[in-house]
N, C-alpha and C positions, 0 to 999 in steps of 0.2 A: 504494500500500500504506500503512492506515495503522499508528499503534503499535498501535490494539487487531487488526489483522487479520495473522494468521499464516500468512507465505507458505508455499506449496508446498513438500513432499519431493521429492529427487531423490535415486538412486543410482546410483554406476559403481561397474559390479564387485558383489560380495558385499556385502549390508546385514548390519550387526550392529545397530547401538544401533535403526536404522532397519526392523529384522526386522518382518514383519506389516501394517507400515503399509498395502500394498496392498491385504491382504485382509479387515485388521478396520477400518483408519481408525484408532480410538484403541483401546487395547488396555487392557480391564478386567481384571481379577484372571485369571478363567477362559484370557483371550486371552491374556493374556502369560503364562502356564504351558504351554500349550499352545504357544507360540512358543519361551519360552526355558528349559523346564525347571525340574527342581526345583533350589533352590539350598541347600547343605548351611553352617551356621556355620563360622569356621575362628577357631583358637587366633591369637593375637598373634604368632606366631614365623611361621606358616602364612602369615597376609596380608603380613608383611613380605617374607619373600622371595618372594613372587606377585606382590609391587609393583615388588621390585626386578630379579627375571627378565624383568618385562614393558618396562622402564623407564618405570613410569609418570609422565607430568609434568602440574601440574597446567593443564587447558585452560581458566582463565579470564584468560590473558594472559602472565602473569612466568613461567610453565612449572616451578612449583619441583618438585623432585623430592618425588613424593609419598611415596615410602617413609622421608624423610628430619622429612618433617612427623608421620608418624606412630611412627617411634621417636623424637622430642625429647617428643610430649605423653607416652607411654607412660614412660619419664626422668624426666618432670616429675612426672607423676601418681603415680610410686613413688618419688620425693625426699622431695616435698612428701605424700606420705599425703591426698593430696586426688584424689576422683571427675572422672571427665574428663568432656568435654562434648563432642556431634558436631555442626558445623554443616553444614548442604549453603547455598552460594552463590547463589540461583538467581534474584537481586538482577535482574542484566541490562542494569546502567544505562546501558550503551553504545549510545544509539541506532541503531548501527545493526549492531545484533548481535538475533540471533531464533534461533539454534542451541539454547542452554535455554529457551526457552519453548517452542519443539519437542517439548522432552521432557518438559515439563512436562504439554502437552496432550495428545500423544499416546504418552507411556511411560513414563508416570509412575514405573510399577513397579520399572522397572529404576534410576532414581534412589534410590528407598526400599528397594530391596534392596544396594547402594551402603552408605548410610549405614547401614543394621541390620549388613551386613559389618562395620563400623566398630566402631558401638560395642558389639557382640558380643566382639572381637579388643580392645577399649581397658575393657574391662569399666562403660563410660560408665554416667552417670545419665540422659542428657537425648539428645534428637536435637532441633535447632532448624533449620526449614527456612524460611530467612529469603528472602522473595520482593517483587516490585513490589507497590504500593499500584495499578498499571493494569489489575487487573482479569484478566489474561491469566493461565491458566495457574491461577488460586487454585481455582476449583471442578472440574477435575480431579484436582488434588493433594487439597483434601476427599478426595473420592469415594473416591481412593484407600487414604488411612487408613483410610475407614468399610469398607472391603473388605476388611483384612489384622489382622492383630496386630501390635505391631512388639516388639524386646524391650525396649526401655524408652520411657517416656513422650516423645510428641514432638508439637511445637505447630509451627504456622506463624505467622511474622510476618511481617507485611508495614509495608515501609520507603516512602516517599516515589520516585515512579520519576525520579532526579536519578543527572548520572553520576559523582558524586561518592560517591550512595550506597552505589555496588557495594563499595569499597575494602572489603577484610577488614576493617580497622580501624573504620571509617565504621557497618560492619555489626555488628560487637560493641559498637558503643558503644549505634547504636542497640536491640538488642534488651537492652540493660543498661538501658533507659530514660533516655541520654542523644541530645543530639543526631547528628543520624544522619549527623559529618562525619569525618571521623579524628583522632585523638587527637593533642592539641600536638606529642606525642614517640614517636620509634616505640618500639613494644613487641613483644613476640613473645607471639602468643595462645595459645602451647605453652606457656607459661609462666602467664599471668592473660589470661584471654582472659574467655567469656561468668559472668558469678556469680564474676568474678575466679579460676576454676579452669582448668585446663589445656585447652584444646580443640583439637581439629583441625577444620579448617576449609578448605575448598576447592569448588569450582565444579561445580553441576550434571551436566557432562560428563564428570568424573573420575571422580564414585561411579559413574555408569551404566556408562563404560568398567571399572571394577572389577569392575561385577556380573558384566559378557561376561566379562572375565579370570576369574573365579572360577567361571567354568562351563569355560570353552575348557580351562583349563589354559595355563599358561605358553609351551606349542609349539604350544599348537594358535591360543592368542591371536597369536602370532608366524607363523602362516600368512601373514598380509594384516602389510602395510607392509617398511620397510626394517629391516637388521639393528639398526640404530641408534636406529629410532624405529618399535617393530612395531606393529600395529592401524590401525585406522580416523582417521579424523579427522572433523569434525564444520564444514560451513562455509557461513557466510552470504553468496551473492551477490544483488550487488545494482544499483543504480547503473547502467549504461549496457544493464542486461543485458535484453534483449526476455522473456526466461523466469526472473525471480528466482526463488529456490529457497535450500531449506538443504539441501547437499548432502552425501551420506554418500561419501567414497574412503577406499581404503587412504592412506598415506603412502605417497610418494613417488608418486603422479601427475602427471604433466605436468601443471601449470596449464593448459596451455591446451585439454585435454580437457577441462578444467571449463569454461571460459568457452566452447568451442564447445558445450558442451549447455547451457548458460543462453541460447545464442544471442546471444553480446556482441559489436559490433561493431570492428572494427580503431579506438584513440582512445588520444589522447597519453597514456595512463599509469595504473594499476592501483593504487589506494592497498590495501596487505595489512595486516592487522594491528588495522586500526580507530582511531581519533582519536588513541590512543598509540601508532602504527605509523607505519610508513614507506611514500611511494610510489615507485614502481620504475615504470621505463620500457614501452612498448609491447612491445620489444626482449626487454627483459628477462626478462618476464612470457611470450614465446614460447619461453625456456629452464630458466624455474624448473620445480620441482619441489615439491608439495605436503608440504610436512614444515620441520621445524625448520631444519636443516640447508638444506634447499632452496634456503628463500627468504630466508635468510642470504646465502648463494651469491652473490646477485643484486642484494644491499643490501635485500631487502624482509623481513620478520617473519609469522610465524604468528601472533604475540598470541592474540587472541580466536578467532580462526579466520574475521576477516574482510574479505571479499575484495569492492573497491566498484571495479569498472571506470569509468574516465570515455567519453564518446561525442566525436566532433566538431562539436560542437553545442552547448558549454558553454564557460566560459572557466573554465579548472584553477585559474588563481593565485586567483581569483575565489571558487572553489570552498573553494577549500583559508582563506581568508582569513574568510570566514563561519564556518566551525568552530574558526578559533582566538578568533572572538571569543565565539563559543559556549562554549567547553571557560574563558577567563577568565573570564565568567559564572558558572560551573559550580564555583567552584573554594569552597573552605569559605572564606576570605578572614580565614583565622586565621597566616599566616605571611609574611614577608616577599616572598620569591617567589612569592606568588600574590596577596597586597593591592596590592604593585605591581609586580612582575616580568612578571604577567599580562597588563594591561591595559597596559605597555610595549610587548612584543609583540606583542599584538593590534594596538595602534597602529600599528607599526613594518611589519607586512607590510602594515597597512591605505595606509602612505605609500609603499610597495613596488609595490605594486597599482596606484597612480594613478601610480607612475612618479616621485612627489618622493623617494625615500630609494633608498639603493643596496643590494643584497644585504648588505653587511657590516654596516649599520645592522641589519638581520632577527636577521643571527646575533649580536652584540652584544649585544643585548637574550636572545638563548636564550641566550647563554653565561653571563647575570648570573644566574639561575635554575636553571641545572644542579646539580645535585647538592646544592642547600641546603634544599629543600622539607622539611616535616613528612612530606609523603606522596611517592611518585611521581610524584603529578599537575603540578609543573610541567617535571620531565623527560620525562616524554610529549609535553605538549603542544610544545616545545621540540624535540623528534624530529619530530616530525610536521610544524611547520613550515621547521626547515630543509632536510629532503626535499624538500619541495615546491618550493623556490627552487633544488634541485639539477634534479632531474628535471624540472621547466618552464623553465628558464636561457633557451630562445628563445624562449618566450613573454613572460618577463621581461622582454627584449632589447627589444622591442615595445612593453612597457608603460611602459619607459624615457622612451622619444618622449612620453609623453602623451598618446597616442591610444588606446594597450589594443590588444589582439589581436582586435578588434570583433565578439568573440560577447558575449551574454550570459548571468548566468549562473544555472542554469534548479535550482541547488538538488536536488541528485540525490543527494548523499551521506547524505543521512538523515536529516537534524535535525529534532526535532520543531516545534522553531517557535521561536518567541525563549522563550529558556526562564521569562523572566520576563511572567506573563498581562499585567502592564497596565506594559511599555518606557514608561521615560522617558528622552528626550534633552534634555540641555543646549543652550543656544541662546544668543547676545550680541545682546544691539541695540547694536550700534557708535558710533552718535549719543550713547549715555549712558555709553558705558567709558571710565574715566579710568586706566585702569591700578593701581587702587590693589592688589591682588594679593590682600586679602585671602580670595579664595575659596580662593586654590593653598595657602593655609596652613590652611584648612580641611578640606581632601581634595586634599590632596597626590597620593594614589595613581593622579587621574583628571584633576585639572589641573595643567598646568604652565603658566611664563611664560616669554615668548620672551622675546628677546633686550632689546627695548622695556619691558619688563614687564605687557604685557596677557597675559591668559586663549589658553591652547592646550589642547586636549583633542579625547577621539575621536567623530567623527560618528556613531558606533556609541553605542547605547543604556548605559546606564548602568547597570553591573551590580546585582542587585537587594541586596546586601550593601553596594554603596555608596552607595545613594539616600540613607540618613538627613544623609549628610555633603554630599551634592548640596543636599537642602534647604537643611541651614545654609549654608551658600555663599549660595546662593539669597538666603538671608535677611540674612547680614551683609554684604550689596553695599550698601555706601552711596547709589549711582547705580544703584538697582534695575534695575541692566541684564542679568542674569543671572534666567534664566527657565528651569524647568525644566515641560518640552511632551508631553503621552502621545502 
């Protein structure tokens, strides 16, 4: 499967967001009225408690309560005497998430009836429906507008497909006409978000799930799922699975109803959540439960709503070690914890992996980057890799010896490639190092000096935010022993 091809639909149980796809494929104007009816405006008081009867959360990962996002802009927009702004999310940056593009391609409607709910109920000026630069999903959405009226003007932009760019923040900056990374400091977009005005802002799956809500009614949307988290959910399998899919259940489905209709194999472990998620055991994943709640339960996350089984025929830590050096690539490399907290880590599982550094080295390095980021992004990535050193601990045990667990590893988690087109790695000719260190005082962030004081750093490619300081390195070696190789 590549990024531009969008896997198969699946459903267990009752389809909502998923309704028609059988019969029409992709549901133009005509089709998805004929599917889901007419849908009527509602006051601001009306959508709020629709949001908060349903308990809607938002589904592109943090699950913030979405009634909670739309009475702070609604606050803000009547404080401050300034026009609100709607964004839909439908960014997607997470490799290996395909649930909004889904909706993009084939229901569009129901996203764009979502965010006209919105800013009908927020008396908005703007609807900004901010998307990948990968092609996927933009001339559906067209199509769409040229099909409907909306009630206030709305433009599609499209952002860089980086998974740094999905961040809310990253995403206002970019359609502000700044860079597309998150802002030095956090901010709250309910307050100065897109044109510095108050906006709500939330992910693809949310408006869609609103629009069901705002047809079902509050009990009838509470049919499907748990009392705690009613409706549908929305999830990307992938990864070991012989039938990938993005599959539609209620909440609270046994996982492994999903994974036996993906057709996944029995394999050491189920990463939930996606690159800022947790993996959960073999075990585990035969007693969770599809919902918040769930796979909390179990130590695993619903995040994005992505679910990547591994097979017996990969080596996990392997797996999982690739993506962290992916996700340090990845990072804006505007803060301390990600200029070098990132690429510590990355390192640190990388010496984990080959069995020279011991688990507590892994976590060390996640604990120096927890909770200081500008963004979330180095507490994700930090989740993500300490799971993995939990849930594969015998595999570990294995790589300890220096021989590895002798699979290899076959790259199934989703990344699109090194995310940098033209990888450059560092390299010593040893015959010419004198140790004089001045590279490490160059770009501290990627070299360090051992104990001797020659040059240490990672066999893994060179983040592309830190090539320029690579070069100079490169350049102020006096014993031009320091090469940097595509």
């Amino acid at each position: 499967m590549t990024r531009r091809t969008v896997p198969p639909v699946a459903c267990l149980g009752e389809p909502r967001l998923t309704a028609g796809f059988a019969e029409y494929g992709r549901l133009d104007r005509d089709a998805h009225d004929d599917v889901h009816g007419p849908l009527a405006p509602m006051e601001a008081d009306q959508l709020l408690r629709l949001a908060e009867e349903i308990i809607l959360r938002g589904r592109g990962g943090a699950g913030f309560p979405f009634a909670r996002k739309l009475r702070a802009v609604l606050e803000s927009s009547e404080r401050q005497d300034l026009p609100a702004v709607v964004v839909v999310n439908a960014t997607e940056g997470e490799p290996a998430s395909w649930k909004d593009k889904v909706l993009l391609t084939r229901a569009p409607h129901l996203v764009l009836d979502g965010a006209a709910l919105a800013a009908y109920a927020l008396d908005a000026d703007e609807i900004v429906l901010g998307i990948a630069d990968d092609g996927v999903g933009e001339e559906s959405l067209t199509d769409a507008l040229a099909e409907r009226r909306m009630p206030v003007p709305t433009s599609v932009v499209a952002v860089p497909h980086r998974f740094i760019s999905g961040e809310g923040g990253a995403l206002v900056q970019g359609i502000n006409g700044l860079p597309h990374i998150p802002p030095g400091q956090k901010r709250r977009s309910s307050d100065a978000g897109v044109h510095g005005l108050p906006t709500l802002l939330s992910n693809a799956e949310t408006y869609a799930q609103l629009a069901v809500a705002a047809r079902l009614g509050p009990y009838g949307y509470a049919e499907l799922g748990t009392a705690d988290e009613p409706g549908t959910v929305l999830l990307t399998v992938t990864g070991a699975a012989a039938r990938p899919a993005v599959v539609e259940c209620a909440a609270g489905t046994p996982l492994r109803d999903i994974l036996d209709l993906c057709e996944v194999p029995t394999g050491p472990g189920v990463l939930t959540g996606g690159y800022h998620g947790r993996w959960i055991s073999a075990a585990a994943a035969d007693r969770a439960e599809v919902s918040r709640a769930g796979l909390d339960a179990v130590g695993g996350t619903l995040g994005a709503g992505i679910i990547v089984p591994l097979g017996t025929d990969t080596c996990p830590l392997g797996e999982a070690a690739q993506v962290v050096r992916y996700l340090a690539g990845e990072s804006a490399g505007q803060c301390g914890p990600c200029r070098m907290g990132l690429p510590d880590l990355a390192r640190a599982v990388d010496l984990a992996v080959a069995g020279s550094a011991a688990p507590d080295v892994v976590r060390a390095a996640a604990g120096v980057v927890k909770g200081r980021g500008a963004c979330s992004h180095p507490d994700g990535t930090a989740r993500f890799a300490v799971s993995a050193l939990e849930v594969f601990a015998d595999d570990l045990t294995r790589h300890a010896t220096g021989e590895g667990c002798g699979r290899r590893v076959r790259g199934v988690l989703g990344l699109p490639g090194d995310p940098d087109p033209a990888p450059r790695t560092l390299t010593v000719d040893w015959s010419r190092c004198d140790g004089h260190g001045l590279c490490a005082h160059v770009v501290p962030e990627f070299i360090r000096l051992d104990g001797n004081g020659f040059p240490v750093f990672p066999v893994t490619p060179v983040p592309t935010w830190l090539q320029d300081g690579a070069r100079k390195a490169v350049k102020v070696c006096p014993e031009l022993a320091l090469r940097l190789k595509a």
